[in-house]
FIKOLZA-1660 file (N, C-alpha, C; in steps of 0.1 Angstrom, whole numbers, plus 5000, padded with zeros to 4 digits):
% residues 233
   i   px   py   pz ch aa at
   1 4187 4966 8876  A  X  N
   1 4180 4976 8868  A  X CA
   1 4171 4969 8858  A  X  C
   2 4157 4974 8857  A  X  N
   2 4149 4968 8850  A  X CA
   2 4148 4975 8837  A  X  C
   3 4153 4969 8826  A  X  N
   3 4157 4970 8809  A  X CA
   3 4143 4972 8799  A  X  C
   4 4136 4988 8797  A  X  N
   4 4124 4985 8786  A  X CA
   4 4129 4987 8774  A  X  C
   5 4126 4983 8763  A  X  N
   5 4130 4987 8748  A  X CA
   5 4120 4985 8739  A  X  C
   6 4117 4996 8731  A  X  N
   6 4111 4993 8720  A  X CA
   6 4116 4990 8712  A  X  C
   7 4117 4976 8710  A  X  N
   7 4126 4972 8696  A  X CA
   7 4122 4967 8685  A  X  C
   8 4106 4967 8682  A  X  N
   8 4095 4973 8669  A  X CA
   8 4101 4986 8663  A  X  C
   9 4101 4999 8671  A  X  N
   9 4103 5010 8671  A  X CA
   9 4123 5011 8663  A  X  C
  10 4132 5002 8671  A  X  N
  10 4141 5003 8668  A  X CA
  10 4148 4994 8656  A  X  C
  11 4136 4982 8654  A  X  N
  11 4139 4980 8641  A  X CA
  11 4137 4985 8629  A  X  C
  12 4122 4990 8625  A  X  N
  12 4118 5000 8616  A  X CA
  12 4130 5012 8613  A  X  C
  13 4133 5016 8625  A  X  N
  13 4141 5028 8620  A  X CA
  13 4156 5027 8618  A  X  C
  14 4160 5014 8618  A  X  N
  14 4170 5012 8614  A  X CA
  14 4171 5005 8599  A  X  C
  15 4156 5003 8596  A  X  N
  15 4160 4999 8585  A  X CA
  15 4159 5012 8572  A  X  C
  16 4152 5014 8582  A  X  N
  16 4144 5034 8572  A  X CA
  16 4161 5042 8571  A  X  C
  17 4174 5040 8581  A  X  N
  17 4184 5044 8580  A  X CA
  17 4191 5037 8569  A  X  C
  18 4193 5021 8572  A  X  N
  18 4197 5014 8560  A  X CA
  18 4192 5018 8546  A  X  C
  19 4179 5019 8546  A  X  N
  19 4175 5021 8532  A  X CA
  19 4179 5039 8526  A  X  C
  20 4176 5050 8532  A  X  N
  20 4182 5059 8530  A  X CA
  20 4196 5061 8528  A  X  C
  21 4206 5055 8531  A  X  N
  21 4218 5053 8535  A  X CA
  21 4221 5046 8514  A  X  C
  22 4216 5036 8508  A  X  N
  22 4217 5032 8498  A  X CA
  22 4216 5042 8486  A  X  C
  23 4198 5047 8490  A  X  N
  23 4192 5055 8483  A  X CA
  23 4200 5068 8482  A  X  C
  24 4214 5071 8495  A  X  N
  24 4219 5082 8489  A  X CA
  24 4232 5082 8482  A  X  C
  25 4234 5071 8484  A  X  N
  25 4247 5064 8475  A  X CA
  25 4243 5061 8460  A  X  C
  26 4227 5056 8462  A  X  N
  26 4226 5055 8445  A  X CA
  26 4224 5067 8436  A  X  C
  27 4219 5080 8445  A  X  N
  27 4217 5091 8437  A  X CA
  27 4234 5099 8432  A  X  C
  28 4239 5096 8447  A  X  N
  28 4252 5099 8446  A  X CA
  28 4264 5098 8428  A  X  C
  29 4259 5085 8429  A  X  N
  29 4262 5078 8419  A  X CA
  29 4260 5079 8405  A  X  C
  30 4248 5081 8405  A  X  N
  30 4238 5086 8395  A  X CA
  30 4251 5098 8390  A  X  C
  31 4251 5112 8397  A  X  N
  31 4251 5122 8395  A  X CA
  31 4265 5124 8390  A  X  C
  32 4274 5110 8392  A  X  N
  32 4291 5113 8393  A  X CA
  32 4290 5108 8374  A  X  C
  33 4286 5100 8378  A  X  N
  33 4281 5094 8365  A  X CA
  33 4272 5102 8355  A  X  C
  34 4269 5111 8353  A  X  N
  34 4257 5116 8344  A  X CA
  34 4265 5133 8344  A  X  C
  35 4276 5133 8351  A  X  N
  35 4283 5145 8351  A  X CA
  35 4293 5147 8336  A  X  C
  36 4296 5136 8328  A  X  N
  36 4302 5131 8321  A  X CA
  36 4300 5134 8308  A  X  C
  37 4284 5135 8308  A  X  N
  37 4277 5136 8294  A  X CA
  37 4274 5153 8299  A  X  C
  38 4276 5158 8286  A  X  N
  38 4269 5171 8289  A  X CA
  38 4254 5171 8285  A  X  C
  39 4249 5165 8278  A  X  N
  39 4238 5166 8279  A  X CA
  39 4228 5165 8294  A  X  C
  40 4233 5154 8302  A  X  N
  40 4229 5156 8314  A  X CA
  40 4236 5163 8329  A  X  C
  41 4244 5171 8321  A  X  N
  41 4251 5180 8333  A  X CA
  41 4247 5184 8344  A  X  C
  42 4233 5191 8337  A  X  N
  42 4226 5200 8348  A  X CA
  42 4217 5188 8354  A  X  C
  43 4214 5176 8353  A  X  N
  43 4205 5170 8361  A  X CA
  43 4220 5160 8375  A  X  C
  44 4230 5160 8364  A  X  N
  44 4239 5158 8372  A  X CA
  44 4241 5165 8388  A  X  C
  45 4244 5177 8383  A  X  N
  45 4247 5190 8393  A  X CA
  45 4236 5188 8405  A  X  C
  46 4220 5187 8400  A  X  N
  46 4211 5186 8413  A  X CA
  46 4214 5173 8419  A  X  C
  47 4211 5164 8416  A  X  N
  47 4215 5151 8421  A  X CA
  47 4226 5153 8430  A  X  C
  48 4241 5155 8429  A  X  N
  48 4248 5158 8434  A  X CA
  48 4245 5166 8450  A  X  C
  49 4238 5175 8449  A  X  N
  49 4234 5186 8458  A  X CA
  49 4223 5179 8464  A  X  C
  50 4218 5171 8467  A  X  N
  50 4204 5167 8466  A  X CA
  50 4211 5153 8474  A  X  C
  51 4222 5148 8467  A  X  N
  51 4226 5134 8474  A  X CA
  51 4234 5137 8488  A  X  C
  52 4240 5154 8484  A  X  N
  52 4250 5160 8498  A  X CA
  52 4241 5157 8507  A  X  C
  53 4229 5166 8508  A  X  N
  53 4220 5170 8517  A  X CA
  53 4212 5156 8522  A  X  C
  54 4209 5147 8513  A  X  N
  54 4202 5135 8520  A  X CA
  54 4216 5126 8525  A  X  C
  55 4228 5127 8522  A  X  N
  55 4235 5120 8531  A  X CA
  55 4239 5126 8548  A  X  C
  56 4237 5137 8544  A  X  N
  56 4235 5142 8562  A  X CA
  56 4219 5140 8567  A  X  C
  57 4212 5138 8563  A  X  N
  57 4200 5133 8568  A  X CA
  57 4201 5116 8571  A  X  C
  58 4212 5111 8560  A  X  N
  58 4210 5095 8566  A  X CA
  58 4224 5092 8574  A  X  C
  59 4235 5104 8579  A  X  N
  59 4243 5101 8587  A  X CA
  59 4234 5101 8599  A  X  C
  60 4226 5113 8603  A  X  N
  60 4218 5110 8615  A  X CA
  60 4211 5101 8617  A  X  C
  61 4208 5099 8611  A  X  N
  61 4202 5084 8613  A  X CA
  61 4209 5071 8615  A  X  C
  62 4215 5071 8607  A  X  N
  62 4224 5062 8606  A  X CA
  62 4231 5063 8628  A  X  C
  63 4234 5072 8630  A  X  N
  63 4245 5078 8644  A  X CA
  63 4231 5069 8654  A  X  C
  64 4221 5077 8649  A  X  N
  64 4212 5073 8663  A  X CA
  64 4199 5058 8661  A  X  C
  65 4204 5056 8649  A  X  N
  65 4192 5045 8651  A  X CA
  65 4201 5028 8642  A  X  C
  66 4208 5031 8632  A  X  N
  66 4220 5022 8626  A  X CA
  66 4233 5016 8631  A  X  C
  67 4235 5028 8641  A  X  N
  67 4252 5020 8649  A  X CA
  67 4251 5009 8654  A  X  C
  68 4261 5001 8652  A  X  N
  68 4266 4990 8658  A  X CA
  68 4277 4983 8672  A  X  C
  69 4277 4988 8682  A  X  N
  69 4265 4984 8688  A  X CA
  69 4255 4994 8690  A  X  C
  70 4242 4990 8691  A  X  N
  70 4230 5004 8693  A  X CA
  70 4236 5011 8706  A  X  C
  71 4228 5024 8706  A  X  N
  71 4231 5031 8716  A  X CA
  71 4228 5028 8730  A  X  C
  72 4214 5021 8731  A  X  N
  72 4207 5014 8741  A  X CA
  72 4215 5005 8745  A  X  C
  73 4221 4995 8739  A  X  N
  73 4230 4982 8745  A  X CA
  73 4239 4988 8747  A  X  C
  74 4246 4998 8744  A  X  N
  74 4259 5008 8752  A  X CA
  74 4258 5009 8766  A  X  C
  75 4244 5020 8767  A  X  N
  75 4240 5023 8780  A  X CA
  75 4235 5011 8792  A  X  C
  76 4231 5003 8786  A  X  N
  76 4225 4991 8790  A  X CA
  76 4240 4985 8801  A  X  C
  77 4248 4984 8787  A  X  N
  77 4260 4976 8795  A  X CA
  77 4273 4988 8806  A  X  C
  78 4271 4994 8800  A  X  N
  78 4278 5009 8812  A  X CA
  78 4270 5012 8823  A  X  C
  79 4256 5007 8825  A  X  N
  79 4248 5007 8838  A  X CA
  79 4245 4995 8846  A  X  C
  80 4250 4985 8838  A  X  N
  80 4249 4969 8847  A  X CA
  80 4254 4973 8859  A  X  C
  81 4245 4969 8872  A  X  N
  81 4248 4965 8885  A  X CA
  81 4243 4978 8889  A  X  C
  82 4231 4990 8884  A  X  N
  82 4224 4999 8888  A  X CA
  82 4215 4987 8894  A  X  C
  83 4208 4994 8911  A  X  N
  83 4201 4985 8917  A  X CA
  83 4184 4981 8910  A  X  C
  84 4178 4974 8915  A  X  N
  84 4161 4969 8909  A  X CA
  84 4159 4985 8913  A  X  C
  85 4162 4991 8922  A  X  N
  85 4155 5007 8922  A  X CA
  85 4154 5016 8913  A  X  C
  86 4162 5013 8900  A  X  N
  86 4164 5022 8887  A  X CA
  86 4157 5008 8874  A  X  C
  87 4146 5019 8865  A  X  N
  87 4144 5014 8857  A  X CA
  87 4150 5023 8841  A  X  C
  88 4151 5015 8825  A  X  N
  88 4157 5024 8819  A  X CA
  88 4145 5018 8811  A  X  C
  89 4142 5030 8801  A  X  N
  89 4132 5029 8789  A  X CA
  89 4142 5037 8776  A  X  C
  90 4142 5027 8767  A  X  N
  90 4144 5031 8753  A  X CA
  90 4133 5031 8741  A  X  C
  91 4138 5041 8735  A  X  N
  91 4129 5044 8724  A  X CA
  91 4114 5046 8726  A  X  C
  92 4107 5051 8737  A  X  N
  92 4096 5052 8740  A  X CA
  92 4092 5068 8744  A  X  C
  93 4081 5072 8741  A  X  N
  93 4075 5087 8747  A  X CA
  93 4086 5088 8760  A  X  C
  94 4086 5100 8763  A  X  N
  94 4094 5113 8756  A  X CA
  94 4110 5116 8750  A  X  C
  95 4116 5104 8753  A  X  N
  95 4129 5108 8749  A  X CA
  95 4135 5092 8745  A  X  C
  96 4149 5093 8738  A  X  N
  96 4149 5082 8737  A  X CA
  96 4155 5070 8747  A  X  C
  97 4164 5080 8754  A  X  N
  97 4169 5071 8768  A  X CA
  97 4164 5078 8777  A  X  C
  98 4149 5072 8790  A  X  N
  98 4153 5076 8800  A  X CA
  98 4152 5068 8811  A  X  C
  99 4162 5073 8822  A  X  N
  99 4162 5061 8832  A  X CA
  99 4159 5071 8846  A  X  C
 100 4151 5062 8853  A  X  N
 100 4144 5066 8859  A  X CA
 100 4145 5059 8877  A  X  C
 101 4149 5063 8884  A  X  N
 101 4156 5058 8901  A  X CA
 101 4150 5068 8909  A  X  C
 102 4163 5059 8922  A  X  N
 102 4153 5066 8936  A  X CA
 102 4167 5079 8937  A  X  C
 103 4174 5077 8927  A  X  N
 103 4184 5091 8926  A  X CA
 103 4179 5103 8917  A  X  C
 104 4166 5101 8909  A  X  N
 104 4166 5108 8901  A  X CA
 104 4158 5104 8890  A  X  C
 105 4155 5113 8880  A  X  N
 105 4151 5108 8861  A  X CA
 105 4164 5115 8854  A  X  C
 106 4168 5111 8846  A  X  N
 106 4180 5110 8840  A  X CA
 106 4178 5109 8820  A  X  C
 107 4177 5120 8816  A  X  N
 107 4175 5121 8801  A  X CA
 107 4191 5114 8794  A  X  C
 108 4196 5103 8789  A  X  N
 108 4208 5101 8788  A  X CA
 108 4207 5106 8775  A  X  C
 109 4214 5114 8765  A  X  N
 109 4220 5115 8755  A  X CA
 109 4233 5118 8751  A  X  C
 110 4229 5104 8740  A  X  N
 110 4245 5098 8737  A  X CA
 110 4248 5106 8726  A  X  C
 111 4261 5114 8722  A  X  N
 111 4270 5121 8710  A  X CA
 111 4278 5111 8705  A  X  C
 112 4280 5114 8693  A  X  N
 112 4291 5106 8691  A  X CA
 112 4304 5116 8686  A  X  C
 113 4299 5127 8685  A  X  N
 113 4310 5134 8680  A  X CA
 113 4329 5136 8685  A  X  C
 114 4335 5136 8675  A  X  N
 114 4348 5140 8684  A  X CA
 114 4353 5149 8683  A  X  C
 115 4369 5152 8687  A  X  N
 115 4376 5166 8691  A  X CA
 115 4373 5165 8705  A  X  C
 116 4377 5174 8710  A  X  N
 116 4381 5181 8723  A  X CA
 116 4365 5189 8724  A  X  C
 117 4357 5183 8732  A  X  N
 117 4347 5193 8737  A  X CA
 117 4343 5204 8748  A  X  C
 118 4340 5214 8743  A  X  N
 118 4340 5228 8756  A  X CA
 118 4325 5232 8756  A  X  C
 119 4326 5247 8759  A  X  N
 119 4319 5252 8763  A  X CA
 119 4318 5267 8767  A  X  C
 120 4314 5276 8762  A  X  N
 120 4320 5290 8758  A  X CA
 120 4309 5299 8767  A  X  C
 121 4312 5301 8780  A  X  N
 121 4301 5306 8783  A  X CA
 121 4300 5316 8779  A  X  C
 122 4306 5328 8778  A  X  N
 122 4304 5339 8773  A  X CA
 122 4293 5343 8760  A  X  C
 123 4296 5336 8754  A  X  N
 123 4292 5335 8740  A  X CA
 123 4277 5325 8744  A  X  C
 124 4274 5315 8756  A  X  N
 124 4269 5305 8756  A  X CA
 124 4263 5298 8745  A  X  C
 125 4275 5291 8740  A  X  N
 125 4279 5282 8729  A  X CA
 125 4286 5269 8730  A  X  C
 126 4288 5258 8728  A  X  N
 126 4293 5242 8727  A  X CA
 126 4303 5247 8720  A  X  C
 127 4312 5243 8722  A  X  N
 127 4323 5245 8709  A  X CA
 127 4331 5230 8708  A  X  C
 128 4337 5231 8696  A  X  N
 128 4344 5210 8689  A  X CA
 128 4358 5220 8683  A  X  C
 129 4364 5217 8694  A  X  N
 129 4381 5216 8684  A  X CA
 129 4386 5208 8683  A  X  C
 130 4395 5206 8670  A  X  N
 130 4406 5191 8664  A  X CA
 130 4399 5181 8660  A  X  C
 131 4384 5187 8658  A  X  N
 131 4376 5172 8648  A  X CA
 131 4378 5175 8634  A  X  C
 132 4375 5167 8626  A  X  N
 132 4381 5166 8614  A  X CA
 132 4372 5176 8603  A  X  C
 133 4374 5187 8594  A  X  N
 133 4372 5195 8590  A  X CA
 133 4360 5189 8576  A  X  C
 134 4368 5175 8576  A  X  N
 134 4359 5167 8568  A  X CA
 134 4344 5161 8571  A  X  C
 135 4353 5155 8585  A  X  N
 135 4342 5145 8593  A  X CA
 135 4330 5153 8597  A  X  C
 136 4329 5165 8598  A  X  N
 136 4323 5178 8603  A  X CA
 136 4312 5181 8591  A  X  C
 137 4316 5179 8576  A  X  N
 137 4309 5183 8567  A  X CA
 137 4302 5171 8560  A  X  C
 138 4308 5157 8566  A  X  N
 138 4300 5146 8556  A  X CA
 138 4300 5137 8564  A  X  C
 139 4306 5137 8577  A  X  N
 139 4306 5125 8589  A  X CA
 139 4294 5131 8603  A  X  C
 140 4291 5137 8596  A  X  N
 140 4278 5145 8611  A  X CA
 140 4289 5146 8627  A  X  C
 141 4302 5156 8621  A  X  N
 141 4306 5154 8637  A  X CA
 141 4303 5165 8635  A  X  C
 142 4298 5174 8638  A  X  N
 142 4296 5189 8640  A  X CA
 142 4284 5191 8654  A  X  C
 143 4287 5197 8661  A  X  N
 143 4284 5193 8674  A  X CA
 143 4267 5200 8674  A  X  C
 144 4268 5205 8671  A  X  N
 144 4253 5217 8670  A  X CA
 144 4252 5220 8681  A  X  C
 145 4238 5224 8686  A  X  N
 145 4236 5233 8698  A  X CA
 145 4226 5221 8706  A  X  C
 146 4237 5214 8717  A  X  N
 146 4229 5204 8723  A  X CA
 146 4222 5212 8734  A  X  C
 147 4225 5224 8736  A  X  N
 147 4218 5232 8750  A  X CA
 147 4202 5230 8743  A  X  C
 148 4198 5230 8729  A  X  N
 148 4185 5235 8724  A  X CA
 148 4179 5220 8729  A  X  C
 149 4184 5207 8722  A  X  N
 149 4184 5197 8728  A  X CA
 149 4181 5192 8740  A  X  C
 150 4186 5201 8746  A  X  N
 150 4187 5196 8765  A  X CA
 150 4169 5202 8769  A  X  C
 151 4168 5214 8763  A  X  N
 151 4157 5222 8767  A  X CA
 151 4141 5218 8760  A  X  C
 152 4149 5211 8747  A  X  N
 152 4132 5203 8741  A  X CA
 152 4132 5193 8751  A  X  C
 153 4142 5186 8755  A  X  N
 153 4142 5175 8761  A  X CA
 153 4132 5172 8775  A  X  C
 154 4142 5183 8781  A  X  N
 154 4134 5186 8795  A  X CA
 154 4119 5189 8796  A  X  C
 155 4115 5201 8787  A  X  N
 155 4102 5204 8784  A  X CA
 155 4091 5186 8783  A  X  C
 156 4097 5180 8773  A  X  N
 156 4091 5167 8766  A  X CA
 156 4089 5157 8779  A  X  C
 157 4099 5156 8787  A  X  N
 157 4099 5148 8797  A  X CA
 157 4087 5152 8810  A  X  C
 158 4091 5167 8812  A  X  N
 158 4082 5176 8822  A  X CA
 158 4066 5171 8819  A  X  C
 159 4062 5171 8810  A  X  N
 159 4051 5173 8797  A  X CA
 159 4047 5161 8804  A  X  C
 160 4056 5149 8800  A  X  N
 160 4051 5135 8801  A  X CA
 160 4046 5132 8810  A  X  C
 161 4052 5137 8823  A  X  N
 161 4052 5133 8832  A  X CA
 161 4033 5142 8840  A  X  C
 162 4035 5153 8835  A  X  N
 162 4023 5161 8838  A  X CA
 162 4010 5148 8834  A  X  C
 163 4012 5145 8821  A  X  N
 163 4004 5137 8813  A  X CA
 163 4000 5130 8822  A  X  C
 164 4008 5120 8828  A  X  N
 164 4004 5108 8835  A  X CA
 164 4005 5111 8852  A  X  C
 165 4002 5121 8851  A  X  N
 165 3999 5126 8869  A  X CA
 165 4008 5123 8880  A  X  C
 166 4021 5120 8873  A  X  N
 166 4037 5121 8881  A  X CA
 166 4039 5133 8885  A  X  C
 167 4043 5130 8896  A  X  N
 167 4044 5147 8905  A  X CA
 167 4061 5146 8909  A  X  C
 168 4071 5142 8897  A  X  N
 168 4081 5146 8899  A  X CA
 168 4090 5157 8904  A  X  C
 169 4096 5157 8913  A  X  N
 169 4104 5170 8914  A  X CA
 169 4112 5173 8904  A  X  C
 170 4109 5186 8897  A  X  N
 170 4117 5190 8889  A  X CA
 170 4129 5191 8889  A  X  C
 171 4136 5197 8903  A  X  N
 171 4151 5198 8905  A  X CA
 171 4160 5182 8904  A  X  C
 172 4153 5175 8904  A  X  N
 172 4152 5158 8902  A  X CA
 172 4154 5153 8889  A  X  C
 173 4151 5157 8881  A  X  N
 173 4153 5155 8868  A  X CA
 173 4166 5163 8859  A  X  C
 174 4174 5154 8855  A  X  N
 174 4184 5158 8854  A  X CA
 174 4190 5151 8839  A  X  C
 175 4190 5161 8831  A  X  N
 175 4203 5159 8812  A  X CA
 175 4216 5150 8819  A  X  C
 176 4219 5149 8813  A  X  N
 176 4237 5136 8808  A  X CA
 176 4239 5134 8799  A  X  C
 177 4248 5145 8794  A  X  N
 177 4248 5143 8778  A  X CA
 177 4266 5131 8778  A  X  C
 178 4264 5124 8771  A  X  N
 178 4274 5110 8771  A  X CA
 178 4281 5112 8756  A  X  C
 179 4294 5114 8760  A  X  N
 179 4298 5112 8741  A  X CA
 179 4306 5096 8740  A  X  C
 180 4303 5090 8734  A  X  N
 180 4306 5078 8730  A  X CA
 180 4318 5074 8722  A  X  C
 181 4322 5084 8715  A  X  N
 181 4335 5086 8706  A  X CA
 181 4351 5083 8714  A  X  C
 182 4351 5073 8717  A  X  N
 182 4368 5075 8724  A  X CA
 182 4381 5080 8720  A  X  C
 183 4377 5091 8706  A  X  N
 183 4388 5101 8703  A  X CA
 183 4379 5112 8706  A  X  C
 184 4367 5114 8715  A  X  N
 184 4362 5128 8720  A  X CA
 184 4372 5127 8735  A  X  C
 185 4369 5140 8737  A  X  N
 185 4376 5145 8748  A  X CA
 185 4368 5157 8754  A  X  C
 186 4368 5159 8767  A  X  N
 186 4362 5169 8773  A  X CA
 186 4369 5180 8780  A  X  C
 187 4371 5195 8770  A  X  N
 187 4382 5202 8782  A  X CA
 187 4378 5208 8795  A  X  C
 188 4392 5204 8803  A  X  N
 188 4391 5204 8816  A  X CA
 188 4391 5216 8824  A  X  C
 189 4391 5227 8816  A  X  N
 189 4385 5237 8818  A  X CA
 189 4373 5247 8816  A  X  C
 190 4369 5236 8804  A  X  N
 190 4349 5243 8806  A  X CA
 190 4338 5240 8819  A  X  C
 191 4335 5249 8819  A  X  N
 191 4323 5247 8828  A  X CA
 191 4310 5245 8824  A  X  C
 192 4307 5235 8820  A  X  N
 192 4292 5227 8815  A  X CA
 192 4280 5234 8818  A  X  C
 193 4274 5238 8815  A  X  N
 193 4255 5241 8822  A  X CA
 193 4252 5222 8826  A  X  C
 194 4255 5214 8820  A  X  N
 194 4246 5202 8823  A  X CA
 194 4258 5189 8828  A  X  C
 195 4250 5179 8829  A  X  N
 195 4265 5168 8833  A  X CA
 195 4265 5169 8822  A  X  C
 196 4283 5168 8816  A  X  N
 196 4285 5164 8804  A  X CA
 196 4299 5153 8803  A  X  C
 197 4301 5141 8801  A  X  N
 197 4310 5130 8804  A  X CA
 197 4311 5119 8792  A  X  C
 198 4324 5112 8795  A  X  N
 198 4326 5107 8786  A  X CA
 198 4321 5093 8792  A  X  C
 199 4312 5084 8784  A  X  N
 199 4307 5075 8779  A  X CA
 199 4313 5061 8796  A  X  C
 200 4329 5060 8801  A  X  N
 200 4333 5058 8808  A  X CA
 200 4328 5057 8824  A  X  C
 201 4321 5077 8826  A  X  N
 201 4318 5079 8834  A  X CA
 201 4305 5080 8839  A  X  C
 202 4297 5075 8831  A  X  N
 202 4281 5071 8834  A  X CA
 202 4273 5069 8846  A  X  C
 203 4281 5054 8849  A  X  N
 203 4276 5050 8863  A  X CA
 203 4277 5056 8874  A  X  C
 204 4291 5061 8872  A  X  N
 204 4298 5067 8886  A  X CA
 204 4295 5081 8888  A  X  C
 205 4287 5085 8877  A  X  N
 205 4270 5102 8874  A  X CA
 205 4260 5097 8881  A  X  C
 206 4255 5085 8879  A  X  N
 206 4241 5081 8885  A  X CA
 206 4247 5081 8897  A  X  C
 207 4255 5072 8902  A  X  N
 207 4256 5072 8918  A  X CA
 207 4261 5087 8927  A  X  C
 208 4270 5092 8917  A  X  N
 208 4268 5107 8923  A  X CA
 208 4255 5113 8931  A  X  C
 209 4247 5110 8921  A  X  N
 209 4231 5115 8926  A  X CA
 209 4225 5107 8939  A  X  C
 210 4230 5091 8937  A  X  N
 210 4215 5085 8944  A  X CA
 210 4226 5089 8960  A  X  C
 211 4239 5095 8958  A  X  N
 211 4243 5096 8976  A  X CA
 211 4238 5110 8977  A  X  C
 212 4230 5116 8973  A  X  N
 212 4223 5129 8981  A  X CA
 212 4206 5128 8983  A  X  C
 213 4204 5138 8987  A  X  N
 213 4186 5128 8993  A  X CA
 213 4181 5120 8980  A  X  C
 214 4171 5105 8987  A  X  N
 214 4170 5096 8977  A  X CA
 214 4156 5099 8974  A  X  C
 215 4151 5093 8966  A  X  N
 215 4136 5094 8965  A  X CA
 215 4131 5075 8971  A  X  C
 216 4120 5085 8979  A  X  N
 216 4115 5069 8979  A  X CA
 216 4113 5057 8972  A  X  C
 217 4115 5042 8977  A  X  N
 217 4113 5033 8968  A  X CA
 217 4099 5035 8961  A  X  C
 218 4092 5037 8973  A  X  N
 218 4081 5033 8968  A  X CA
 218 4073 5047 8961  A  X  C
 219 4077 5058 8961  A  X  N
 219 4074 5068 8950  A  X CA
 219 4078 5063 8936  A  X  C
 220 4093 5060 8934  A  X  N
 220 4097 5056 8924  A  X CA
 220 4089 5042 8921  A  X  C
 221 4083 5033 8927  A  X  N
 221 4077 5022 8922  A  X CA
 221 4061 5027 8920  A  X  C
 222 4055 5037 8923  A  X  N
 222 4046 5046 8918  A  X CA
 222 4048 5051 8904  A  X  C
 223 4058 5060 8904  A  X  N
 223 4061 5063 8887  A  X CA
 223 4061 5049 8879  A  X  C
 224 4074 5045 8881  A  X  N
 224 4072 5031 8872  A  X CA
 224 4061 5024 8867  A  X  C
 225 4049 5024 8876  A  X  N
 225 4039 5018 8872  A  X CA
 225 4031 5025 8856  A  X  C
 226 4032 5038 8861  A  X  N
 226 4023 5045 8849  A  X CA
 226 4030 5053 8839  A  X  C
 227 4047 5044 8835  A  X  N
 227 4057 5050 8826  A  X CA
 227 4046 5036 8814  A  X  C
 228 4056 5043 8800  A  X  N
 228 4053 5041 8791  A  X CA
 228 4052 5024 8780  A  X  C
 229 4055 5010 8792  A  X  N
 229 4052 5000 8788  A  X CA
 229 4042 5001 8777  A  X  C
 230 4026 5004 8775  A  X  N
 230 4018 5008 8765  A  X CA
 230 4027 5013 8756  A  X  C
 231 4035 5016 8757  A  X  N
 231 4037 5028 8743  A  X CA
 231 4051 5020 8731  A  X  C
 232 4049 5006 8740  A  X  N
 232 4060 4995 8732  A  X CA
 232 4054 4991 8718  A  X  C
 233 4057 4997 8706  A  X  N
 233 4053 4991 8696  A  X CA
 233 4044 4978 8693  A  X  C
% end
């Protein structure tokens, strides 16, 4: 498997997380502190409210561009021994993981959220039970609506590919949403709209695919040529 990364791209934004990450601890701080005096109560109070809200802006960041190990060297190492037929590009136009074979294009996104994860068709809704009521309101596990995700996604990728005069088959391109958390769990009674697996079962998703019709090498060594190398920092 042939490894692209923008890692210009993924150092900047790890540090833009680091630094956010301080900047909301120091307001934080500010505000615990300045709560004390009444004279500055009320500047206390916004600070406070102001530090909630920018620390859920620097957990996400922090989840997708700060963790240790990055997400990319996750996937990287859960796909070792994918053949030279599959290439993966990180942090580059249109998404952040996509890997790209004679099985397929493959949008990987990684969750980190935990609890027990489902899926409500009725309602057609994601649902997170037994994650922490805490972790949910100041740890960014709250699952949101990765169907909306899946659908910018696909569009972004479709897009790209129009861009650069890839005449992928649509039914060929395919979400994997990956949760990384090894206190997530997946119940074994929802029925997913998309692959959805735990972090474990990655590889053994790709090769699912490449055993039903394959795409040519040399189509796939077509695409590869006019994917997003240029677009490396």
């Amino acid at each position: 498997m042939y490894i692209y990364t923008n890692e210009k791209k993924l150092k900047k934004n790890k540090k833009v997380s680091k630094y956010m990450t301080l900047i909301c601890f120091a307001i934080l701080i500010v505000g615990a502190v300045s709560a004390f005096s009444e004279q500055y109560f009320m500047w206390s109070f916004l600070a406070l409210i102001v530090g909630v809200f920018l620390s859920q802006a620097s957990i996400a960041m922090t989840t997708r561009w700060g963790r240790e190990p990055s997400n990319n060297n996750i996937l990287n190492i859960k796909l070792k021994g994918l053949s030279d037929n599959f290439s993966i590009y990180h942090y580059m136009d249109p998404v952040d993981h996509l890997l790209v074979g004679t099985a397929g294009a493959f949008l990987l996104m990684p969750y980190y959220q935990g609890g027990v994860i489902g899926y409500d068709e009725k309602k057609d809704r994601w649902t997170q039970k037994k994650a922490s009521l805490f972790m949910k309101m100041f740890g960014q596990e709250s699952l949101g609506r990765p169907d909306l995700e899946v659908a910018s996604g696909l569009e972004s990728v479709k897009s790209y590919f129009h861009e650069r005069n890839i005449d992928f088959p649509e039914d060929r391109i395919h979400p994997v949403l990956i949760f990384l958390n090894p206190k997530a769990s997946l119940d074994p009674e929802a029925k997913f709209k998309y692959d959805t697996i735990p972090l474990d079962k990655l590889k053994e998703t790709i090769r699912k695919y490449a055993k039903d019709d394959r795409l040519s090498t040399e189509f796939i060594d077509d695409v590869t040529d006019k994917l997003p190398l240029d677009d490396i920092e």
